[in-house]
C-alpha positions, -999 to +999 in steps of 0.1 A: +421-169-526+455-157-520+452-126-542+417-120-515+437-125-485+470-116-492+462-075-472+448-093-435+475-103-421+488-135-411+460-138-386+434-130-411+449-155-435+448-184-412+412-177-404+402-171-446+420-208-450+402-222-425+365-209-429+368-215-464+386-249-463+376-268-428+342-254-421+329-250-459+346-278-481+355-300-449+322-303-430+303-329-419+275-330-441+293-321-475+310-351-497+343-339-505+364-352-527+401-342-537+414-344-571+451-349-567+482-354-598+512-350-602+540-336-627+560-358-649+594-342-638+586-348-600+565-378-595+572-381-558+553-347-552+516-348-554+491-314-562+453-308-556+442-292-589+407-297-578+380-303-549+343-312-554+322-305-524+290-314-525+262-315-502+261-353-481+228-373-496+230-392-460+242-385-429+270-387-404+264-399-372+294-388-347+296-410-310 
């Protein structure tokens, strides 16, 4: 995504990072799940290698 981005600007960025973060992997009716690890050197600092997004099987009800 970075090597996509990298030529719109810091405006254009920040709207890549969200449509494709937030409102994609982030929405209300998708499941997301983070996988996070970390590095033996530095095991106070965390990394997501991976996220799994699927759509919701039930769902959300927002008050």
């Amino acid at each position: 995504m970075q090597r996509n981005v990298s030529a719109r600007g810091d405006e254009g960025v920040k709207k890549a990072i969200r449509e494709k973060f937030w409102d994609l992997m982030c929405a209300i009716d998708r499941d997301t799940i983070f996988y996070v690890g970390n590095q033996q050197a530095h095991p106070q600092s965390f990394i997501i290698p991976g996220v799994v997004y699927p759509q919701r099987l039930t769902p959300v009800r927002r008050s």
